[in-house]
N, CA and C atoms as a LAMMPS dump frame, in Angstrom:
ITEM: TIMESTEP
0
ITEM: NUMBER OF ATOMS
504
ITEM: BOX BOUNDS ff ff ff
-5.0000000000000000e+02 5.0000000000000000e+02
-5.0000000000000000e+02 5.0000000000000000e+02
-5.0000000000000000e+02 5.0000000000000000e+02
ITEM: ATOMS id mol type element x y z
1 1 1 N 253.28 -112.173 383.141
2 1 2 C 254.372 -111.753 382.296
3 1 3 C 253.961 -111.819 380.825
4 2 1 N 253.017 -112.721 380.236
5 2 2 C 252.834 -113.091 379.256
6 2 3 C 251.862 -111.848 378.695
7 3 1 N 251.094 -111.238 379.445
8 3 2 C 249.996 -110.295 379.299
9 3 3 C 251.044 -109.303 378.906
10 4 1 N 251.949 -109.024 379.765
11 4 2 C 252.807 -107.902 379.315
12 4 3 C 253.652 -107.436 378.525
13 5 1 N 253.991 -108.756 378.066
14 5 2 C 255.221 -109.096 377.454
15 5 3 C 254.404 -109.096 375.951
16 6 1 N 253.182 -109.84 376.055
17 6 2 C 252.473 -109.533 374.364
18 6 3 C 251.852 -108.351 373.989
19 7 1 N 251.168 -107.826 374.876
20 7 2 C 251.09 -106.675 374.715
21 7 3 C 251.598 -105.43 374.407
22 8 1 N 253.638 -105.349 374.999
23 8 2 C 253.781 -104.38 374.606
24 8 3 C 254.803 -104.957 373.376
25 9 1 N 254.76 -106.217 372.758
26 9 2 C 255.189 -106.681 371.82
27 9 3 C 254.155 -106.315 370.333
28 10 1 N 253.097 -106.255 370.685
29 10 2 C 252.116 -105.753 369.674
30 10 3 C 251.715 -104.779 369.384
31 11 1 N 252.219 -103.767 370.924
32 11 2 C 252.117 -102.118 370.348
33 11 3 C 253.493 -101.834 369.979
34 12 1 N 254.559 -102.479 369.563
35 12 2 C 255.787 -102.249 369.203
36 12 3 C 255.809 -102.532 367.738
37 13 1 N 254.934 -104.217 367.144
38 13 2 C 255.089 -104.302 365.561
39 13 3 C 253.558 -103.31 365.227
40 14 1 N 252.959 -103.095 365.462
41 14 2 C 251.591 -102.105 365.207
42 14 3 C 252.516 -100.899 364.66
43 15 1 N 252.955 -99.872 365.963
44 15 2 C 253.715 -98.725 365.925
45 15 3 C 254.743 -99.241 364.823
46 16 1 N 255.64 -99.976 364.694
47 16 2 C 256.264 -100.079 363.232
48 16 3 C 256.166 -100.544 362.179
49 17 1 N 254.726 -101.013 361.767
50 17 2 C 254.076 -101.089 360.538
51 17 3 C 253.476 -99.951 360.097
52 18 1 N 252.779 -99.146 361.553
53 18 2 C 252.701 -97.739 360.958
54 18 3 C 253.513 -96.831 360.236
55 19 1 N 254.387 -97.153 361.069
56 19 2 C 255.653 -95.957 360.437
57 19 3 C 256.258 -96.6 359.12
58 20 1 N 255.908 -97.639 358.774
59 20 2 C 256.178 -98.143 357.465
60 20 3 C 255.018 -98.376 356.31
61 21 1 N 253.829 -97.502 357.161
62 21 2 C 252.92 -97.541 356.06
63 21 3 C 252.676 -98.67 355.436
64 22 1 N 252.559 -99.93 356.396
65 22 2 C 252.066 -101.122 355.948
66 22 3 C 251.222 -101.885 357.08
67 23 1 N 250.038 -102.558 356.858
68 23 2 C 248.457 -103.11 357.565
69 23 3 C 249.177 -104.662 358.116
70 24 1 N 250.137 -105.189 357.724
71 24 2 C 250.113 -106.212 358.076
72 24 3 C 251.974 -106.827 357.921
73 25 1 N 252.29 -107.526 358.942
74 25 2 C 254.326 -107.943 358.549
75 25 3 C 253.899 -109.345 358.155
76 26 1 N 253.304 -109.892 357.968
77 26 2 C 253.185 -111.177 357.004
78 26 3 C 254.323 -112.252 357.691
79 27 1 N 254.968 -112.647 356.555
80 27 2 C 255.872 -113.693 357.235
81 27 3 C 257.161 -113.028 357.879
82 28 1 N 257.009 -111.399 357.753
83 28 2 C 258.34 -110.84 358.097
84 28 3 C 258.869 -111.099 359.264
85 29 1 N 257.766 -111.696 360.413
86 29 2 C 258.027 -112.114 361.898
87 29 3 C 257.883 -113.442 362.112
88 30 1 N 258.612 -114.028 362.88
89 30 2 C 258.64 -115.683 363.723
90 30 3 C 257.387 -115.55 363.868
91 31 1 N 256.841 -117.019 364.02
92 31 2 C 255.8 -117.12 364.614
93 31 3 C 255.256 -117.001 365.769
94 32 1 N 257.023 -116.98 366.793
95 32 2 C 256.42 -116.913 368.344
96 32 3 C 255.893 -115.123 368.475
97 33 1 N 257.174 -114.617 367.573
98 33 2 C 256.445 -113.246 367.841
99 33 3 C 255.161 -112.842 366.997
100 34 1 N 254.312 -113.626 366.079
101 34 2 C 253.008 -113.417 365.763
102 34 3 C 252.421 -113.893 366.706
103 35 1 N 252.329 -114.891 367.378
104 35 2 C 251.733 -115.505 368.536
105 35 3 C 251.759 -114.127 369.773
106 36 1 N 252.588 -113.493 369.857
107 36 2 C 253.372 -112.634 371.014
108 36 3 C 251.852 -111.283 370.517
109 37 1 N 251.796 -110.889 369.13
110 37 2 C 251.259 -110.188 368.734
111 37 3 C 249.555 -110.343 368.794
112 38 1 N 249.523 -111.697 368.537
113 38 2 C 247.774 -111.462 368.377
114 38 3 C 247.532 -111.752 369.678
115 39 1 N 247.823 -112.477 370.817
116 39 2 C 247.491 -112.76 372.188
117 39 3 C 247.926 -110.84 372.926
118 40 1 N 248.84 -110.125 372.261
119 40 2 C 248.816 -108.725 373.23
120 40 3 C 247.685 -108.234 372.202
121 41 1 N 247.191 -108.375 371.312
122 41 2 C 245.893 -107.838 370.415
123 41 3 C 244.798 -107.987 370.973
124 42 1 N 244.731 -108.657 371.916
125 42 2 C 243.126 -109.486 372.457
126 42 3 C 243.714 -109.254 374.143
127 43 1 N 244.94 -109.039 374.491
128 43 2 C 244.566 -108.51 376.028
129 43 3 C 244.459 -107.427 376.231
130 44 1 N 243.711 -107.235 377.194
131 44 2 C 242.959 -105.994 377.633
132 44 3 C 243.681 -105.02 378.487
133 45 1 N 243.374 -103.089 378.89
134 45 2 C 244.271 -102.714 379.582
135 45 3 C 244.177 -103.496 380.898
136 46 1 N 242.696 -104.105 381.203
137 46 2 C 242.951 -104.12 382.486
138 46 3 C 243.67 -105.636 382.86
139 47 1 N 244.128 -106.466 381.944
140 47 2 C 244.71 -107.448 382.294
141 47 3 C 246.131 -106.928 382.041
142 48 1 N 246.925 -106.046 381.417
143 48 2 C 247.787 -105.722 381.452
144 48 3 C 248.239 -104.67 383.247
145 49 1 N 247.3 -104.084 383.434
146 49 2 C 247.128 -102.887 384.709
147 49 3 C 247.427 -104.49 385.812
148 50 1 N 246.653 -105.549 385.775
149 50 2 C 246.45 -106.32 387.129
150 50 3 C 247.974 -106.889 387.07
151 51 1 N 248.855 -107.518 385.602
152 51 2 C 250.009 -107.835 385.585
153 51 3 C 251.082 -107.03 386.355
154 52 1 N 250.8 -105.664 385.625
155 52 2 C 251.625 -104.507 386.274
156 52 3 C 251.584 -104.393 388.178
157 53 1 N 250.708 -104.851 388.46
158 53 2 C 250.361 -104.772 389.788
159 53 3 C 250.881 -105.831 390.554
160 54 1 N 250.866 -107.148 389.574
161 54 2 C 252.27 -108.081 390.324
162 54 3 C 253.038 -107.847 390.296
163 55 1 N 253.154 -107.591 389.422
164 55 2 C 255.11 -107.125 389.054
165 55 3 C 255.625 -106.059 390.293
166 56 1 N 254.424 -105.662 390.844
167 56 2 C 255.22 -103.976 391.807
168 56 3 C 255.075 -104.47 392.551
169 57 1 N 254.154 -105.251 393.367
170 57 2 C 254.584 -106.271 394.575
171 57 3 C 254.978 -107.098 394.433
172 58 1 N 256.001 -108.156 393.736
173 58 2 C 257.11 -108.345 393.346
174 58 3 C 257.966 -107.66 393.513
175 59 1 N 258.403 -106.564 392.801
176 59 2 C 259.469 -105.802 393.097
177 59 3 C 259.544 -105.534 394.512
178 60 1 N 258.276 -105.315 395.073
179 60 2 C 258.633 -104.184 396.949
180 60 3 C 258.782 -106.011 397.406
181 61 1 N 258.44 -106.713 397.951
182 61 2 C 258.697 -108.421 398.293
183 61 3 C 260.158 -108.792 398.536
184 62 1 N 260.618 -108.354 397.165
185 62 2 C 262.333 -108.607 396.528
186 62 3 C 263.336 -107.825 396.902
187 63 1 N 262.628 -106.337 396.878
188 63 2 C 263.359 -105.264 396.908
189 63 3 C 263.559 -105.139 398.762
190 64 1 N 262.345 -105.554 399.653
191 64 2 C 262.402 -106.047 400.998
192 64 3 C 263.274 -106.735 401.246
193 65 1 N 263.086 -108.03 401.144
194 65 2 C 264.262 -109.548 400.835
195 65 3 C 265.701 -108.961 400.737
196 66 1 N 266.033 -108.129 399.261
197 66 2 C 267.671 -108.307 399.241
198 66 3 C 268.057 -106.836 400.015
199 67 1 N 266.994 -106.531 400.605
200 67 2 C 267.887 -105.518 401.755
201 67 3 C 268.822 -106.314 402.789
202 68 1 N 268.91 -107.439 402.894
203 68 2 C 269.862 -108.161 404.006
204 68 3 C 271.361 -108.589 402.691
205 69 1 N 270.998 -108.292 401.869
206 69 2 C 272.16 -109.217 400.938
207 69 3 C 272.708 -107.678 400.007
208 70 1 N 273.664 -107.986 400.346
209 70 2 C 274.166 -106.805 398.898
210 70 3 C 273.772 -107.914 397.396
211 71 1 N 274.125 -109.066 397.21
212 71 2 C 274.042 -109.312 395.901
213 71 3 C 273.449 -110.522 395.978
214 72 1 N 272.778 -111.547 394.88
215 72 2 C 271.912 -112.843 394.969
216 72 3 C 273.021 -113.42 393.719
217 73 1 N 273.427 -114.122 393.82
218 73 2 C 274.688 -115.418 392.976
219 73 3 C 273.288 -116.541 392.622
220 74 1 N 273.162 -116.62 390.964
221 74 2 C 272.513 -117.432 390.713
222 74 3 C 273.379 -117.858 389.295
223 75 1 N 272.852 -119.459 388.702
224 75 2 C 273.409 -119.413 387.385
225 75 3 C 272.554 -118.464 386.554
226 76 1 N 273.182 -118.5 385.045
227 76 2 C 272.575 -118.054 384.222
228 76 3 C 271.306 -118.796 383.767
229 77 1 N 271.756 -119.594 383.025
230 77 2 C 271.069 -120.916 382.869
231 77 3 C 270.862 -122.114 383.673
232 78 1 N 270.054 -122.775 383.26
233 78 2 C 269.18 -123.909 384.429
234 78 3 C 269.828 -125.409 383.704
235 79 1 N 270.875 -125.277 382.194
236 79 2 C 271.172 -126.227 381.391
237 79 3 C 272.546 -125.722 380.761
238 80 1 N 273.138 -126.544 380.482
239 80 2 C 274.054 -126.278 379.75
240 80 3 C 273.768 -124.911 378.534
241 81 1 N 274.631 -124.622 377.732
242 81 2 C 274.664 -123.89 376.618
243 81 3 C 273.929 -124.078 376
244 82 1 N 273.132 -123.272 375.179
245 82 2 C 272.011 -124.017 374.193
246 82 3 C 272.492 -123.839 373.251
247 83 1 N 272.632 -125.213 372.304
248 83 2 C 272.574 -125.749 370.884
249 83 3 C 272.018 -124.288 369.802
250 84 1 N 273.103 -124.016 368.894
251 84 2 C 272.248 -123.302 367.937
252 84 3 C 271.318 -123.549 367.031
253 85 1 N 270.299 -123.048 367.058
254 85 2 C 269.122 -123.193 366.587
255 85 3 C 268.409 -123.839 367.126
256 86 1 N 268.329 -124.228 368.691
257 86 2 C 267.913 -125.433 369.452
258 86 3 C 266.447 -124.462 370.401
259 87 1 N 266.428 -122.514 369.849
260 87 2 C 265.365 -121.252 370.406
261 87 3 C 265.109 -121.219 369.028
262 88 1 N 264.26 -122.092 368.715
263 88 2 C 263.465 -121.729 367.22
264 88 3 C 262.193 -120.819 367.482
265 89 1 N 262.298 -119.914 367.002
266 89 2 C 261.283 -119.188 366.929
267 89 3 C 259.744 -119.491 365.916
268 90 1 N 259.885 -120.746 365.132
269 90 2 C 258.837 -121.29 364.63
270 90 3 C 258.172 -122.091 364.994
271 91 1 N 257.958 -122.188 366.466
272 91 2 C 257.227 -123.182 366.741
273 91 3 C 257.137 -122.694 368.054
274 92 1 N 255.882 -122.187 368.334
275 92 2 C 256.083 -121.587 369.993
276 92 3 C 255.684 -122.907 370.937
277 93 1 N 255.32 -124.054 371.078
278 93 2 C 255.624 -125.15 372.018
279 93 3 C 256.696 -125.337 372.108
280 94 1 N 257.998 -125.267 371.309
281 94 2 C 259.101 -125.749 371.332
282 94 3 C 260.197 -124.69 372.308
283 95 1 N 259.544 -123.938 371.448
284 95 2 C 260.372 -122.598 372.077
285 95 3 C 259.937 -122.158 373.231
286 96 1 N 258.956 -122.072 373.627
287 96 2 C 258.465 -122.393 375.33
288 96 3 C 259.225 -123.134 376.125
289 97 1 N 258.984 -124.396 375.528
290 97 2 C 259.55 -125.406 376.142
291 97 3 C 260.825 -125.082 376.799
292 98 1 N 261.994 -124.823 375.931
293 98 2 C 263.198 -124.146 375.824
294 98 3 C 263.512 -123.376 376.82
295 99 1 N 262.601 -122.063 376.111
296 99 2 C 262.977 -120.853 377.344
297 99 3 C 262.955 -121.036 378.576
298 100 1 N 261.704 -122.226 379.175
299 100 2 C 261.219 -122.285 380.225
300 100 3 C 262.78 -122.807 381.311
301 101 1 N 262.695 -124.491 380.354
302 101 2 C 263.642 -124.696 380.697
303 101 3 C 265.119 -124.372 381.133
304 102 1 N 265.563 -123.507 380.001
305 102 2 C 267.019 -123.311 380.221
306 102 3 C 267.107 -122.245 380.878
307 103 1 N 266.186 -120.989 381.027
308 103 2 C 266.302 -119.558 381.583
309 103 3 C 265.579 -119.089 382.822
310 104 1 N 264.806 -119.956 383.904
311 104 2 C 264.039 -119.801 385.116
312 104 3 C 264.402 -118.576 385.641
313 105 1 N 265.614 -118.302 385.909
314 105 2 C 266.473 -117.519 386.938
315 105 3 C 266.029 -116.151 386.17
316 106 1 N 266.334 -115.714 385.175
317 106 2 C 266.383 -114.203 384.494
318 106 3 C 265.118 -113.906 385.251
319 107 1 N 263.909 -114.21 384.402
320 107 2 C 262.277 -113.417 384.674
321 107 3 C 262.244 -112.802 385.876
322 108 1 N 262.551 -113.376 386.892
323 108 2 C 261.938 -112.701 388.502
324 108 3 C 262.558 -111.009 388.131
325 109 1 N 264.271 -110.933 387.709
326 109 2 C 264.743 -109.552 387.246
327 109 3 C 264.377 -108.399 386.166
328 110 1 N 263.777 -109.222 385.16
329 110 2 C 263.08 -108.302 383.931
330 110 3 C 261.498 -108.241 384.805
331 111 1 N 261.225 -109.021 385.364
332 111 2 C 259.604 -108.283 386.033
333 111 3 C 260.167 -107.535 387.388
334 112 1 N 261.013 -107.486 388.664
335 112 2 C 261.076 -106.849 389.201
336 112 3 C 261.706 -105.556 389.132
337 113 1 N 262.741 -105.257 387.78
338 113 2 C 263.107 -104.005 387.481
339 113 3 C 264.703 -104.049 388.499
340 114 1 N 265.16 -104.953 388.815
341 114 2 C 266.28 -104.705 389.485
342 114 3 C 267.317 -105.122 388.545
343 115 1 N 268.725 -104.927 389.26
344 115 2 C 269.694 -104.808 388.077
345 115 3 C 270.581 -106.35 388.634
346 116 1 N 270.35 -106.793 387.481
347 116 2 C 271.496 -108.036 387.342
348 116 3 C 272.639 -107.998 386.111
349 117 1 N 273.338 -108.694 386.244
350 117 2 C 274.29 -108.966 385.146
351 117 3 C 274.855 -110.421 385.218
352 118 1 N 275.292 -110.625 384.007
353 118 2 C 275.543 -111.858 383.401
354 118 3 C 277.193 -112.212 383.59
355 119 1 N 278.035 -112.546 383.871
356 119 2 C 279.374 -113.023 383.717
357 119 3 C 279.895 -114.351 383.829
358 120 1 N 280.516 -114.228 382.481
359 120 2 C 281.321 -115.84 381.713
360 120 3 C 282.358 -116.096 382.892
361 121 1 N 282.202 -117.002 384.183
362 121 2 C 282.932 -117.387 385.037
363 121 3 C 283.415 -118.749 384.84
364 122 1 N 282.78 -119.143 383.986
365 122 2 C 283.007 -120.497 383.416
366 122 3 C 283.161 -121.267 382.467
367 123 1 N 283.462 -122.186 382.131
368 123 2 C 283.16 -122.718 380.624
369 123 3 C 282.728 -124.408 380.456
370 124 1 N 282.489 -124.771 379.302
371 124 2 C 281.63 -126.1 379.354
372 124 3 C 283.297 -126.672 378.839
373 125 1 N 283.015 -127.882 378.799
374 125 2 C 283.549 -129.166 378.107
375 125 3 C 284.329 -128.85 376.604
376 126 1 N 283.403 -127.742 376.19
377 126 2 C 282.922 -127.299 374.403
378 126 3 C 284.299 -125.847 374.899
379 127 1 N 284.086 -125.316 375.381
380 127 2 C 284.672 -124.155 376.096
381 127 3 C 283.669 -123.416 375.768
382 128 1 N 282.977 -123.047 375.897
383 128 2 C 281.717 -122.295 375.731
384 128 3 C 281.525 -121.583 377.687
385 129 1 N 281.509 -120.536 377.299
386 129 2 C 280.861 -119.827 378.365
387 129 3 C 279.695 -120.002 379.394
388 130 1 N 279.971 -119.973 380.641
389 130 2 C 278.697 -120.783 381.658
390 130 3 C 278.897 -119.208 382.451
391 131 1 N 277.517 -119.039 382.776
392 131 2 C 277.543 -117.321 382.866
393 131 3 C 276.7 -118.071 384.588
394 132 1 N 277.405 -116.486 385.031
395 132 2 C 276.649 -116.657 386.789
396 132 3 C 275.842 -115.369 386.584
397 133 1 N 275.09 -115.32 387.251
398 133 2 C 274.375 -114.383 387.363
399 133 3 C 273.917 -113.483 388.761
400 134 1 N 274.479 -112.287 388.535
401 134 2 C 274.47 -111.892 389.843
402 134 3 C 273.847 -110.068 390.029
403 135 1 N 272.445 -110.508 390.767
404 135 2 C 271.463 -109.588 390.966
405 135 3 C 271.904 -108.905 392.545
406 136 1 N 271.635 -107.219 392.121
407 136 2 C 271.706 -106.327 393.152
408 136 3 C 270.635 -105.728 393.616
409 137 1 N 270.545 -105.182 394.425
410 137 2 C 269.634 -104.306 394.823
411 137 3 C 269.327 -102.907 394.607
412 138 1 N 267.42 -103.229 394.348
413 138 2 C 266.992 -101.794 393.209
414 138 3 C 268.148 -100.633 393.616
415 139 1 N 268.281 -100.283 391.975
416 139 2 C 268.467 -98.959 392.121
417 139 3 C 270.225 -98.902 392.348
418 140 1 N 271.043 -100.092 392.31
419 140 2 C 272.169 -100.078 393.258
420 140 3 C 273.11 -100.754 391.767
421 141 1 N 273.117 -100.158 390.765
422 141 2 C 273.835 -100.861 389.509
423 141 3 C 275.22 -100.441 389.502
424 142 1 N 275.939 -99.124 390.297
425 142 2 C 276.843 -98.771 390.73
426 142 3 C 277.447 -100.343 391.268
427 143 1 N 277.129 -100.496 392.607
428 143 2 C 277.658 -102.162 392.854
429 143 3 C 278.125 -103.2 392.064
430 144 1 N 276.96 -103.478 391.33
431 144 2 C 277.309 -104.659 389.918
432 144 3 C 278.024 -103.466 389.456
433 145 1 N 278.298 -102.995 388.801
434 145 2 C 279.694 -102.604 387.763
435 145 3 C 280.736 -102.455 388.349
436 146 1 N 280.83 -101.793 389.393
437 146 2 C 282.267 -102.148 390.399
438 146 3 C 282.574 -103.557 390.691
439 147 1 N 281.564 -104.633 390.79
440 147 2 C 282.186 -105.848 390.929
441 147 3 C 282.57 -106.376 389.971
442 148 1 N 281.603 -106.59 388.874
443 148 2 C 282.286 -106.648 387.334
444 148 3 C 283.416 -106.15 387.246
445 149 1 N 283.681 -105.08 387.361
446 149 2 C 285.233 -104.695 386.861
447 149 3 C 286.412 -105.68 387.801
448 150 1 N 285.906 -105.571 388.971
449 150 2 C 286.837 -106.28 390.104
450 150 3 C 287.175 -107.799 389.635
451 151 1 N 285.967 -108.323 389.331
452 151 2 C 285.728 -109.831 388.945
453 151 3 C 286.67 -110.361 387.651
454 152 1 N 286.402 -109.334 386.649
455 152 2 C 286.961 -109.698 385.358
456 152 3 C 288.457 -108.972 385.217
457 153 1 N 288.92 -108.007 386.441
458 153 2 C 290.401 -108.113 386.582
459 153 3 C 291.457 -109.014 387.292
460 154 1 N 290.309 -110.088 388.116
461 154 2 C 290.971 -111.27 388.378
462 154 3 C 290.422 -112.166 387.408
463 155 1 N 289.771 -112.617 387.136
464 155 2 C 289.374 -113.729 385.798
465 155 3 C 290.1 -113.862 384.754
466 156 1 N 290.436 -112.625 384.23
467 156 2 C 290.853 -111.914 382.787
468 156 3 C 290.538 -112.532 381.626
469 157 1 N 289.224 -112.897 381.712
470 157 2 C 288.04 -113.559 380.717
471 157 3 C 288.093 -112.776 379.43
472 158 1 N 288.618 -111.134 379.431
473 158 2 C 288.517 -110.62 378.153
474 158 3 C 289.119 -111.257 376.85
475 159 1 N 290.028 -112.332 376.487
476 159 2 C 291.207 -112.405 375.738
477 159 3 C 290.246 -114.264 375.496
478 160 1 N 289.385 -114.47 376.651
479 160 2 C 289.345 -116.03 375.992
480 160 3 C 288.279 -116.139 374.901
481 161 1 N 288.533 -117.394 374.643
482 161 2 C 287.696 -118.151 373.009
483 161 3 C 287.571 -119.127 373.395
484 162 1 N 286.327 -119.691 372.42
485 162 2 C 286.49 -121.038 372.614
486 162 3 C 286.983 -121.592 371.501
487 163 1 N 287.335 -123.002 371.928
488 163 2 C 288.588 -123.411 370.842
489 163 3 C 288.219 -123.014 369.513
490 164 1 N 289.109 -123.082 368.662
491 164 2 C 288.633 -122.896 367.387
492 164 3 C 288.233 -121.526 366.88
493 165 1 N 288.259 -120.552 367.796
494 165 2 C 287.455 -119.42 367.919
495 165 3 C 288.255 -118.179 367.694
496 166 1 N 289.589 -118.094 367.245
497 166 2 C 290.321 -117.07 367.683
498 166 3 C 289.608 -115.378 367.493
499 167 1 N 290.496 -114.433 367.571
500 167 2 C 289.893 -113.269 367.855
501 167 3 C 289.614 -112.922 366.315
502 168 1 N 288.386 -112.253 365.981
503 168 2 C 288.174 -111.839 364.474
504 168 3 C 288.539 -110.633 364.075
């Protein structure tokens, strides 16, 4: 993921320094995404091609698997809510750390290409939103949005806040 993920993170600030007619973004980027940039600078196509090649058996594995399930019910997060400013982007050990921790569940869906969605079914202590997460099968995003709609006309999550929070 990391091969892929820097890589096409570095042909993304490259391609828009070009178009801004400038050699270098200086401090204009976090450090995780300079980190993101010089590690996709130094990988190669063919370590990007062998990534791509997990990722698609991954997907056929998964895409096998949730043929018995219309949908996979996971949390969002692996932790409570995260603290603001608690995904610092200046310090990529930290922020590793972080992502690793609080977000396990997402990755398998951004590398297999299938469709999940996020919904506030819950809330913390704080009233803060505790999101479930619930992945369909490739190709089948029709499903998730019909349940979404179904879900959040019994919930009726549209109208809440958390305390302190009213509508702006």
């Amino acid at each position: 993921m990391v091969a892929v993920l820097a890589g096409c993170t570095a042909a993304e600030i490259t391609n828009r320094l070009a178009e801004m007619g400038r050699d270098s973004a200086g401090d204009d980027i976090e450090t995780v995404t300079q980190m993101y940039v010089h590690v996709g600078s130094q990988t190669s196509a063919l370590q990007i091609l062998d990534a791509n090649a997990v990722f698609q058996r991954a997907a056929i594995t998964v895409a096998q698997f949730q043929q018995h399930y219309h949908v996979i019910l996971s949390p969002v997060f692996a932790q409570p809510v995260i603290e603001l400013g608690k995904v610092d982007l200046s310090d990529v050990a930290t922020y590793t750390a972080n992502v690793l921790t609080h977000s396990p569940f997402t990755a398998l869906y951004n590398q297999t290409g299938q469709p999940a969605m996020s919904l506030p079914l819950g809330t913390d202590s704080k009233g803060l939103p505790i999101g479930i997460m619930i992945a369909g099968r490739y190709g089948d995003e029709a499903l998730l949005y019909a349940l979404a709609g179904q879900i959040e006309a019994a919930a009726h999550w549209a109208g809440r806040r958390p305390p302190g929070h009213g509508v702006g």
